[in-house]
C-alpha positions as CSV (number, residue, x, y, z in Angstrom):
1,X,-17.4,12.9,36.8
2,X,-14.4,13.3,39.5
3,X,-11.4,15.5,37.9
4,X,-9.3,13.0,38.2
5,X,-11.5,10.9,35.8
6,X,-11.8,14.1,33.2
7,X,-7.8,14.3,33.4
8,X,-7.3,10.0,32.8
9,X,-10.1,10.2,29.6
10,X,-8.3,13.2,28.2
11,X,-5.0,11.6,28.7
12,X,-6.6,8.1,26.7
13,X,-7.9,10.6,24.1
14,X,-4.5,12.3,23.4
15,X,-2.5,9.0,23.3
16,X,-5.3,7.3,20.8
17,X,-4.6,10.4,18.4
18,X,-1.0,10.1,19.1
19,X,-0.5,6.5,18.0
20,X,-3.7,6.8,15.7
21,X,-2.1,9.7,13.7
22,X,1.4,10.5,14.4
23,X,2.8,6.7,14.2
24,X,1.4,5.8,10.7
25,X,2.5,8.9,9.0
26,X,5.3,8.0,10.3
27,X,6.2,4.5,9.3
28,X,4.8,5.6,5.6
29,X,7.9,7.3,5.6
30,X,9.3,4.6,3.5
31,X,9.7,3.9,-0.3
32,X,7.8,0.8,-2.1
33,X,9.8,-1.0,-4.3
34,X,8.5,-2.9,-7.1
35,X,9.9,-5.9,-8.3
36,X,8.6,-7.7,-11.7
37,X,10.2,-11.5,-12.4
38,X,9.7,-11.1,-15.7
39,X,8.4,-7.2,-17.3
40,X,7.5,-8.8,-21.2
41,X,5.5,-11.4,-22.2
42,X,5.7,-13.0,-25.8
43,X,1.9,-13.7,-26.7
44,X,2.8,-14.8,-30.5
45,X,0.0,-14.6,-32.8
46,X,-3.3,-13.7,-31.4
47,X,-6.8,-13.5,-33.2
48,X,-8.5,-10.4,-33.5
49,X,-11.4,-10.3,-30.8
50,X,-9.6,-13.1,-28.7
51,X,-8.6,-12.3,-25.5
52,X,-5.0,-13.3,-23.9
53,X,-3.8,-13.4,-20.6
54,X,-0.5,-13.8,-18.8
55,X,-0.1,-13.0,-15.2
56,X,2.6,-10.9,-14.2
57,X,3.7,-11.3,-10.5
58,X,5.0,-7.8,-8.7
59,X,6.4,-8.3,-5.3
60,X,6.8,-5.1,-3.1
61,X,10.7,-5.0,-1.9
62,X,10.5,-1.8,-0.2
63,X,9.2,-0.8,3.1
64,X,5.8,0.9,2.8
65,X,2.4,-0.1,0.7
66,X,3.1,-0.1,-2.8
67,X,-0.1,1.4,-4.6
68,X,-0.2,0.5,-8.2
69,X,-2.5,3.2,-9.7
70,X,-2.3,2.6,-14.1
71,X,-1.3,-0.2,-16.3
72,X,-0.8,0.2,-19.5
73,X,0.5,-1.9,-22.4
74,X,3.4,-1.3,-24.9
């Protein structure tokens, strides 16, 4: 392999670990945001041993990956 081959492949490794590394760390600079429509739900009377279900929709406002990582109920 010529030098000037050994110099462009070690110049295309050094830009993929640029971009691949430096750039996302950088755009995950930002804060998630979440957003509920509605944060309670009224499931009136329930029987023991019955499951219920409501759906809550979140919607992510801010600008990076919103990670939700426990839910709990009240």
């Amino acid at each position: 392999m010529s030098k000037c081959a050994i110099c462009c492949l070690f110049q295309l490794i050094v830009a993929v670990f640029f971009f691949g590394f430096i750039t996302p760390a950088q755009a995950s600079e930002g804060k998630p945001n979440a957003v509920l429509e509605i944060n309670s739900y009224d499931f009136g009377f329930a029987y023991e041993g019955k499951d219920v279900i409501h759906d809550f929709i979140i919607k992510n406002t801010g600008d990076a990956n919103l990670e939700i990582k426990a839910v709990k109920t009240t």
